[in-house]
N, C-alpha and C positions, 0 to 999 in steps of 0.2 A: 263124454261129459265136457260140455263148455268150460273153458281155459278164462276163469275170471281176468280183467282187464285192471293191471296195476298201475291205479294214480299215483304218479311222482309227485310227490309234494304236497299235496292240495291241502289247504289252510284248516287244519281242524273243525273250523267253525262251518266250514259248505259241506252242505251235505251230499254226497255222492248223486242219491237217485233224484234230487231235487236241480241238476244241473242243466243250463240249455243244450238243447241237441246242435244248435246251432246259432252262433254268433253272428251278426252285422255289423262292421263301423263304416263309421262316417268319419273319415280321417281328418279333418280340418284344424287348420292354425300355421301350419308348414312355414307360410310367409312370415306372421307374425312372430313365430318364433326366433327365424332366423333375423328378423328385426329390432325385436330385443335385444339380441346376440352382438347384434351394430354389423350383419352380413348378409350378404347377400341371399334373394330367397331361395335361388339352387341348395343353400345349404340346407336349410329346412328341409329339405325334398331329400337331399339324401341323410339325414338323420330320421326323418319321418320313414324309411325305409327300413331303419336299424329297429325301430322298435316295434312296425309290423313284423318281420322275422320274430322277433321276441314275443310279438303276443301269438305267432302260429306257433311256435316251442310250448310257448306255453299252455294255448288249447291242445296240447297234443299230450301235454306230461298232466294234466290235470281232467281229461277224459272229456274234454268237448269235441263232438266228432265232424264239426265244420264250423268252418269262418269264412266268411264271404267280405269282403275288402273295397271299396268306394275308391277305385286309385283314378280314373281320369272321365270327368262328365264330359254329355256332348256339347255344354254349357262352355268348358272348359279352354275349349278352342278359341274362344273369345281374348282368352290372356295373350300376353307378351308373344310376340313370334320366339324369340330367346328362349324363355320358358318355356314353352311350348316343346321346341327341337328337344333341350334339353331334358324335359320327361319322355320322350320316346327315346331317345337314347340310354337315358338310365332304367326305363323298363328295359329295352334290348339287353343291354349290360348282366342286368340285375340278374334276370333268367339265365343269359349264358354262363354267368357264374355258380347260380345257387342250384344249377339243375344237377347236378354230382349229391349234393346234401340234400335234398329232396330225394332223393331215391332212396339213400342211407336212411332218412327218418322215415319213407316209409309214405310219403304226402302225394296225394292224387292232386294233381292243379289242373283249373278249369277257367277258361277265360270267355267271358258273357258282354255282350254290347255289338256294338256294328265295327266287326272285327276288318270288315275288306275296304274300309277306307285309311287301314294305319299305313303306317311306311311299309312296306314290301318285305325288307330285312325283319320289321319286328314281326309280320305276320308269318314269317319263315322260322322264328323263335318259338311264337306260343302255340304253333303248330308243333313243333318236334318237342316242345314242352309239355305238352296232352299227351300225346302220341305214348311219350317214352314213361309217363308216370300214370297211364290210364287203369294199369290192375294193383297198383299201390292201395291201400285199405286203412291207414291207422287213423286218417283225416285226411277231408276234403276240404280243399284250398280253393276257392271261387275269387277272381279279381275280375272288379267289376272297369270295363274299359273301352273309353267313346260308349257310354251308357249315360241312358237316359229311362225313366219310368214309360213316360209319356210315348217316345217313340217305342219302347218294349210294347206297349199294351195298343197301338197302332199298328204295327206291323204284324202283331198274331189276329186283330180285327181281318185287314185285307185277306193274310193267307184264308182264315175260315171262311171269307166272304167268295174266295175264288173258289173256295170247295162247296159253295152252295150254289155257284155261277154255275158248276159244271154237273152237276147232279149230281154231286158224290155224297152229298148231305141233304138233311133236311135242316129247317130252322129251328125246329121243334129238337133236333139233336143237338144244340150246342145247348154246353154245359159248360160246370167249372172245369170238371175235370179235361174238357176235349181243349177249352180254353187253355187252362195252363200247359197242357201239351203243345203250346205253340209259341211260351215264351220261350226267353232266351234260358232260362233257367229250370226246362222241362224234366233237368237231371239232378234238382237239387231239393230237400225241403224247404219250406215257409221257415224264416227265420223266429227264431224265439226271444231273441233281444236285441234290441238295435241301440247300436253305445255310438253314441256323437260327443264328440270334445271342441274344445275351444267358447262350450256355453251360447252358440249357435240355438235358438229355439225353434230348428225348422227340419223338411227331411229332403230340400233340394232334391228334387226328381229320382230320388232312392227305392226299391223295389216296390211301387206303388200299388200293385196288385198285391205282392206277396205279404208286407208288414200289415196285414187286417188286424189279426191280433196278438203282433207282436209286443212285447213289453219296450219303453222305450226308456233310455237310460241319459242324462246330459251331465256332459260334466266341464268344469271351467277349463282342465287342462286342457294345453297345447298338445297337437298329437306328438310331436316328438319326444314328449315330454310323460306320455301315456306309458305306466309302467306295470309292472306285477301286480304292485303294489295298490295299485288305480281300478288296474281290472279286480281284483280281491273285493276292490269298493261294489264294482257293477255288479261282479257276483250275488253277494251279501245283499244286496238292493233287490235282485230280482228273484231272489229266494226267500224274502219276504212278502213280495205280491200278493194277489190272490186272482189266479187265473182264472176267470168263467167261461171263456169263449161267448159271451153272449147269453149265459144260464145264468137260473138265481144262486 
């Protein structure tokens, strides 16, 4: 007999089997925050850290069985050189730190986007970072990095185009299904809610193929600022929907 799955905590009000299988955020405001603050926008960036950990704690103690995370577009490379250095290094860090606690909770991490242009050292991280938490099971951790939609859904174009160059296909055989085999995210499901903060009313080059019919959720808060309490909000919002997929 299957070992039911004990929700720590979860708010009376959500209903267990009404919960998403899978969360998206859109992390945004990092700078703005730390500019309220009267500091610097590094700091944003590492408080916007502090409360990702908290909401993967939290998908994990309240029975969400993935989150997939928006932490650095290919858009993104356009900022500050400063900046810039500074988030590859505090992802470097981040992982080298948290990968001990990631094993104790139990978290499979997966890292999606155009991985062989990062710095060398961090690609030697989220390598032994997969590696080491790949038969982990209680939730799947996705960080989405040097991601972009547009090249995601370009780059599995060419591959199936080279498989039809070479006669390994026909044209008549491409499908969803062979399609999304060739995203970056061929080991994950379709998101079921995408939470953006900072009151942003857009989805920035975000799983463009995969949010079809995801629920989408905005909120004015600043991500560092995104809390239990916040997510509780997202919850309760997208447990009132009414999902069709497209049916009456």
């Amino acid at each position: 007999m299957k070992t039911p799955i004990v929700m720590q905590d979860l708010p009376p009000d959500l209903k267990p089997e009404r919960l998403p299988n899978h969360v998206a955020v859109i992390m945004d405001g990092n700078g703005r925050w730390a500019k309220r603050q009267g500091m610097p926008r590094i700091m944003g960036h590492k408080r916007g850290v502090d409360a990702l950990k908290d909401l993967l704690r939290c998908c994990k103690d309240w029975g969400v069985k993935a989150l997939t995370a928006y932490a650095f577009s290919t858009e993104n490379w356009n900022r500050p050189l400063e900046e810039v250095d500074f988030l590859m290094t505090l992802f470097q860090r981040v992982l080298r730190q948290e990968l001990r606690e990631m094993m104790e909770e139990n978290v499979q991490i997966h890292f999606v986007g155009k991985l062989d242009v990062l710095p060398r050292s961090l690609q030697a991280e989220i390598e032994r970072s997969m590696a080491e938490t790949q038969h982990n099971q209680d939730i799947q951790f996705t960080v989405a990095t040097n991601y972009g939609g547009r090249q995601e859904i370009l780059e599995a174009t060419r591959a199936i185009a080279h498989l039809v160059q070479q006669g390994k296909i026909q044209p008549e055989d491409i499908d969803a299904a062979l399609f999304e085999s060739h995203l970056y995210t061929k080991n994950t499901c379709d998101p079921d809610l995408i939470i953006r903060t900072s009151g942003e009313m857009r989805i920035s080059n975000f799983l463009l193929w995969q949010m079809a019919y995801a629920e989408i959720y905005v909120t004015d808060t600043l991500w560092p600022d995104f809390n239990r309490s916040e997510f509780h909000r997202a919850l309760s919002s997208y447990q009132q929907r009414d999902r069709r997929f497209g049916k009456v």
